[in-house]
C-alpha positions in Angstrom: 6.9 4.3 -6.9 4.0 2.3 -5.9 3.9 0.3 -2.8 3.6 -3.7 -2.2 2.5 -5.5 -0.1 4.8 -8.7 0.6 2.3 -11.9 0.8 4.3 -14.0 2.9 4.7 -11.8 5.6 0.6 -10.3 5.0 -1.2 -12.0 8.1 -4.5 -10.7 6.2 -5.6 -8.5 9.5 -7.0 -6.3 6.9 -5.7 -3.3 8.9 -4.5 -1.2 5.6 -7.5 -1.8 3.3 -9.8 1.3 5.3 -6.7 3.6 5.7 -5.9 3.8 1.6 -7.2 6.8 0.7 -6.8 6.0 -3.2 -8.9 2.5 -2.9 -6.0 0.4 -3.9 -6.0 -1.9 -1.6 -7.8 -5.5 -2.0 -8.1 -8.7 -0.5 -7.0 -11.4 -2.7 -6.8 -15.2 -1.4 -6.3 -14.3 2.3 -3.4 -11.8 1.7 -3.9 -7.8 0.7 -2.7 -6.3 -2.6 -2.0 -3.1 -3.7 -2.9 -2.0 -6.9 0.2 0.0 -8.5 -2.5 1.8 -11.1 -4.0 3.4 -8.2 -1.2 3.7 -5.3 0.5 7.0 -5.0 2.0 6.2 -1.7 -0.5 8.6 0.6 1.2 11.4 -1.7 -1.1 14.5 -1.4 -3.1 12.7 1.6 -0.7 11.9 4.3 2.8 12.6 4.6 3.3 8.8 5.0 2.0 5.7 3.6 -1.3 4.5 5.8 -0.8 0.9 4.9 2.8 1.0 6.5 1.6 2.8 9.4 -1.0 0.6 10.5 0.5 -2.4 9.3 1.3 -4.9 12.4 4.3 -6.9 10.6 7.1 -4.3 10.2 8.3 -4.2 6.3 5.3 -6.0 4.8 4.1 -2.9 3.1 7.1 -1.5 0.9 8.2 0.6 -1.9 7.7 -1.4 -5.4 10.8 -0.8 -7.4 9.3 -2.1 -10.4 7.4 1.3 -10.9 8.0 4.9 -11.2 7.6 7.3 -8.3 4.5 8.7 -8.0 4.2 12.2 -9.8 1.3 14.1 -8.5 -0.3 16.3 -10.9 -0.2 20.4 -11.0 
């Protein structure tokens, strides 16, 4: 699954947006998005998300349901 950021709770600090290794993270009207194309959740990188480790607002950055986990390939 890819991750989300939730806009309501995004402060725009712009903390994540260096730490994604993949690029997947934009600014878009104020608030950060995560593009789900290109998220593999620090998979292969990291052994935890960077956007949810440097994010100050606990639980902005969160798993998106509305995609598949993340298969890295072999």
């Amino acid at each position: 699954m890819a991750l989300k950021i939730i806009a309501s709770q995004c402060t725009g600090c712009s903390a994540c947006e260096p730490e994604c290794p993949n690029v997947a993270i934009s600014e878009k009207n104020g608030t950060f998005v995560i593009d789900p194309k290109k998220c593999t959740e620090c998979i292969g990188h990291f052994d935890s998300p960077q956007c949810t480790a440097v994010c100050p607002v606990d639980d902005t950055c969160v798993i998106d349901t509305a995609y598949p986990r993340y298969q890295p390939r072999i």
